[in-house]
N, C-alpha and C positions, 0 to 999 in steps of 0.2 A: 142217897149218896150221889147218883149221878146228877140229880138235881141238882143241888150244892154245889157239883162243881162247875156245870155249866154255869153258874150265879157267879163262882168265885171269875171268871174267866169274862164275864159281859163285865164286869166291876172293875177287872183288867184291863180289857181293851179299852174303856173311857179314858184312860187315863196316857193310850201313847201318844207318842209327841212325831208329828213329822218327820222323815227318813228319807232321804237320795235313794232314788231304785237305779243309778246308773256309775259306776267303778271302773278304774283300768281294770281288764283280765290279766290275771298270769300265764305264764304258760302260752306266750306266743314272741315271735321276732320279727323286725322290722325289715321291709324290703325295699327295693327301689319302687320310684314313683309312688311312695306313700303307699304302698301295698303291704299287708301283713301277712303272717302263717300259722295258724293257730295249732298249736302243740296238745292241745288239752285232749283230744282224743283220736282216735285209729283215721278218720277223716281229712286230718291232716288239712282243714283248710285254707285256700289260699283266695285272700280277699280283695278286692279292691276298693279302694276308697270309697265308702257311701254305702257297701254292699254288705249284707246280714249273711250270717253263715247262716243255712241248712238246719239249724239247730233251733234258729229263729228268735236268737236271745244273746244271739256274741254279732256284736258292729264294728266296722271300719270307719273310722273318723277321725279323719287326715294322717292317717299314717298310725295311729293311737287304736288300739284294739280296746271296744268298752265290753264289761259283761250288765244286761238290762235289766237284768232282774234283782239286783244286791239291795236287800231291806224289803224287796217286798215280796209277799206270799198271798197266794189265790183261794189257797183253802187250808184249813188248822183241824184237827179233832183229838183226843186224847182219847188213844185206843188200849185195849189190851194188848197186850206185847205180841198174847198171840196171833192175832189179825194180820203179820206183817207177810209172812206168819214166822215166827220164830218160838218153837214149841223147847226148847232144851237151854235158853238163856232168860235169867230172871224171869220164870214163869210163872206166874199169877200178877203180875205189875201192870203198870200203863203208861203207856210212852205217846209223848206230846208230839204228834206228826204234821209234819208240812209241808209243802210245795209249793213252787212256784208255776210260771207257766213253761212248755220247751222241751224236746228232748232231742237228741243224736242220732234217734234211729225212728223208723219211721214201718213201724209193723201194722199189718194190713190188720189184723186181729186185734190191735191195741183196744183193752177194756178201759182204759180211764186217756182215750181219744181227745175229751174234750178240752182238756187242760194241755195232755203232752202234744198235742197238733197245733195249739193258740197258740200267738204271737202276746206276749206280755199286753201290749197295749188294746186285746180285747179283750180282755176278762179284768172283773173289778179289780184290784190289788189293796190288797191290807197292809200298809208300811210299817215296816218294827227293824228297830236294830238287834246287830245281835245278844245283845244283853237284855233288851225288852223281849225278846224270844226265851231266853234263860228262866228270864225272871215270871213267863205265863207259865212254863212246864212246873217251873215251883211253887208256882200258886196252887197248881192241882194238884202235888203230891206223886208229881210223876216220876218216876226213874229213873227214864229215857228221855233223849230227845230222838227222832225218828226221819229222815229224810226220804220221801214216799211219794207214790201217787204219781206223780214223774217220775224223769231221770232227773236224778240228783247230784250229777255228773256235770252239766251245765249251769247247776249255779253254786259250782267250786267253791267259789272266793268264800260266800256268804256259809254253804256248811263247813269248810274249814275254821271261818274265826266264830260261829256258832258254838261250834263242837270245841273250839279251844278254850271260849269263855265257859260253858256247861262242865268241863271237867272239871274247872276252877270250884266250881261249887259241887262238884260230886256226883256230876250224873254221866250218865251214861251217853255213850252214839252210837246210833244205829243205824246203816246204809242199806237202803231196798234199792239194786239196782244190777243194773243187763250188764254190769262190768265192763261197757267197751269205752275205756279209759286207756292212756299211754302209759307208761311203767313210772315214769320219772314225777307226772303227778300223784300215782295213785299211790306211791313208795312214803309220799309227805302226807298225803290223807291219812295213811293208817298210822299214824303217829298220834291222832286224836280220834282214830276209829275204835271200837269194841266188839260189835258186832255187826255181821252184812247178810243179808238175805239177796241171793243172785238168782235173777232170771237166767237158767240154759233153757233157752228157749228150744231147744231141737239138737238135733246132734247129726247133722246134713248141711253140707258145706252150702250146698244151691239153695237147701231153705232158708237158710240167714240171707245170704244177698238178696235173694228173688223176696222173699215175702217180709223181713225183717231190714232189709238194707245195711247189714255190716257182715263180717269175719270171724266167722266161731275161732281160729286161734287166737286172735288176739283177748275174746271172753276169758278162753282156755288158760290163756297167760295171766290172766287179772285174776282169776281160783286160785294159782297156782304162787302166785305176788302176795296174798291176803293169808292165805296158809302159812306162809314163811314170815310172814309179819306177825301172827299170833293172831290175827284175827279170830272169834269165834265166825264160822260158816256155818248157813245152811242151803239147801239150792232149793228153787222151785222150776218145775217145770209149766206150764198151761198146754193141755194137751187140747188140741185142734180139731177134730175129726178130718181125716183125710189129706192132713197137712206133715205132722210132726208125729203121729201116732203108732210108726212102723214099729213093731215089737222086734225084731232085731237091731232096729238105730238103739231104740229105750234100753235093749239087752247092754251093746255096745258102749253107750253111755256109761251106764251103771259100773262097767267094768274099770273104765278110764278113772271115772270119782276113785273108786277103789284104789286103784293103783296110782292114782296120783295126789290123791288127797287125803286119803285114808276109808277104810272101813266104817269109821265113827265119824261121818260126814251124812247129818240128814237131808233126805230126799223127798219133798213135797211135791204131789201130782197134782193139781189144780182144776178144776170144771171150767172150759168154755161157755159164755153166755152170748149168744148173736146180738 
């Protein structure tokens, strides 16, 4: 069977057609001197003309905020659903996962480095719209579509009209991501969201800046947005040695999910690999 489908998917890919990997972004405002603001996450960046945001995937060009990665993805797999991992939605399925290159936070630990540290224009890119995206996940029979492997938080545009097209035909979406999004995008994402798997990465305000580079409340606020949207949740944590590992932060943690997200909110502990 997995043979097959890997067969059905090489049979697929011959057949896309050329795609733009570059789009205005939403979720930003114009400023003087052709300078922008980009709204889309806690970062709040403020760009000057010619200048890449941090993220390494949102540009300033003349005054027009583009996002670089729209049509294209650096890596595909059609996983078990529970690899995301999400043990308690649609499980025994397989959800058609992608990424781009890019991310918004910039964690010393980060296990898939190679992708969320590159700049789109060095890693190969596979062009697909988002309807040739739809239509690879339903070749294989998959469930889901799956936004992964990065932050999936940076290429907005492209899983918003993904995820709007895939509903259209029935399937599902699925969000793997560190949640540090602003309220006003991530209010319209779940409108074609179903399910998210969120890195809390620690539960220590210093460990987020110092070694993750953002704001566990604004994380905090994005569990708390996704919950209230109906979102299905589940959290993951990646425990560190020596980092994130204090068993009164984990106690404390644990408490907060409780009380602010519910009881019946699963919690995955994850293995570091150096």
């Amino acid at each position: 069977m997995k043979i097959f489908r890997i067969f059905i998917l090489i049979l697929f890919l011959m057949t896309l057609s050329a795609f733009a990997v570059e789009k205005e972004a939403s979720f930003y405002t114009k400023l003087e001197g052709k300078e922008v603001r980009c709204r889309l996450c806690p970062n709040n960046c403020r760009l000057k003309d010619g200048v890449r945001g941090p993220c390494g995937v949102r540009e300033n060009r003349g005054g027009v905020l583009y996002t670089l990665v729209y049509g294209g993805i650096v890596t595909y797999h059609n996983d078990p659903i529970e690899k995301k991992p999400l043990y308690h939605y649609l499980p025994g399925s397989y959800s058609f996962s992608i990424a781009t290159a890019g991310c918004n936070l910039h964690c010393l630990f980060c296990q898939n480095y190679s992708i969320s540290q590159a700049k789109p224009e060095d890693l190969p890119v596979l062009e697909a719209s988002p309807e040739e995206i739809v239509k690879m996940a339903l070749s294989l029979k998959s469930s889901s579509i799956s936004y992964t492997y990065n932050e999936p938080i940076i290429f907005y545009e492209y899983v918003y009209d993904i995820a709007t097209s895939a509903r259209e035909k029935g399937l599902k979406n699925i969000l793997v991501t560190a949640g540090y999004i602003n309220e006003e995008p991530l209010r319209k994402l779940c409108k074609v969201i179903d399910a998210a798997n969120v890195d809390l990465k620690g539960y220590n305000q210093e460990f987020y800046e110092k070694v993750v580079g953002g704001d566990i409340e604004n994380v905090k606020r994005s569990l708390k947005i996704m919950k209230e949207e109906g979102i299905w949740i589940e959290i993951t944590t990646l425990i560190v040695p020596g980092m994130n590992d204090n068993e009164d932060e984990i106690r404390d943690m644990c408490r907060w999910i409780k009380a602010e997200l519910g009881a019946d909110i699963p919690l995955h502990f994850s293995r570091f690999y150096p």
